[in-house]
N, C-alpha and C positions, 0 to 999 in steps of 0.2 A: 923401691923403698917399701919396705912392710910395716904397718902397723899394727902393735899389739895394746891388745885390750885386756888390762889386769885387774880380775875383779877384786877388792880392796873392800872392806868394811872403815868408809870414811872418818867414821865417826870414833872409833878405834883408834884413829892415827893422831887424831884432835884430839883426843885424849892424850894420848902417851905424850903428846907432843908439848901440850900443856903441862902437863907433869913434870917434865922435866926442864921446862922454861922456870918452872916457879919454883922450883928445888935449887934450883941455882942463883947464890947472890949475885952472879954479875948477869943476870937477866929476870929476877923476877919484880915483880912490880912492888913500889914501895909508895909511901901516903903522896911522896910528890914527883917519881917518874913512873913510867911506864915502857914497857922497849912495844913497838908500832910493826906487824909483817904485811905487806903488802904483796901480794900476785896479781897480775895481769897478762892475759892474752892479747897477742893483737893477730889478727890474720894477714896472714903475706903471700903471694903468689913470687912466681919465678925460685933463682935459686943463686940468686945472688946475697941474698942475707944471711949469713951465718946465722945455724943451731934452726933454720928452718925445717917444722917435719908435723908429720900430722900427729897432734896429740889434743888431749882434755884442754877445750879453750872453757875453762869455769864461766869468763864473763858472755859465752857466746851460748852455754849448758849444750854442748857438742863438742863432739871431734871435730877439728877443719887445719887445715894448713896454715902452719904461723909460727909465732917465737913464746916462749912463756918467759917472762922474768920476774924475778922474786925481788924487794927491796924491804928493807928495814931501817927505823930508824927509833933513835932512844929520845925519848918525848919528857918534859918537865912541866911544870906550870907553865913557864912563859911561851910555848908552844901553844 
């Protein structure tokens, strides 16, 4: 397995990415929702878990072996 390390200007990507969240009606935020993105790394050994491989664990601020999953959710007042 190789792991490649792409140097990215983060802040760059959070940008555009906001930008284009909030350009758009069906995802930009309004006085009473909000759309919610969540990422988390978890680390995993062996090679039994699908999409396991070493990459950016943000919540661990390193490389290490694991899964990343992304989730979202569209948030209201009553949230």
């Amino acid at each position: 397995m190789v792991c490649v390390r792409v140097d990215w200007d983060a802040q760059a990507v959070t940008t555009r990415r906001l930008q284009l969240l909030r350009s758009d009606t069906r995802t930009a935020p309004t006085a009473a929702t909000v759309l919610l993105i969540d990422e988390t790394g978890d680390r995993k050994a062996g090679t039994k878990t699908a999409h396991v491989g070493r990459q950016e664990m943000a919540n661990l601020g390193k490389i290490a072996t694991g899964v990343v999953s992304v989730s979202s959710l569209w948030a209201d007042e009553r949230l």
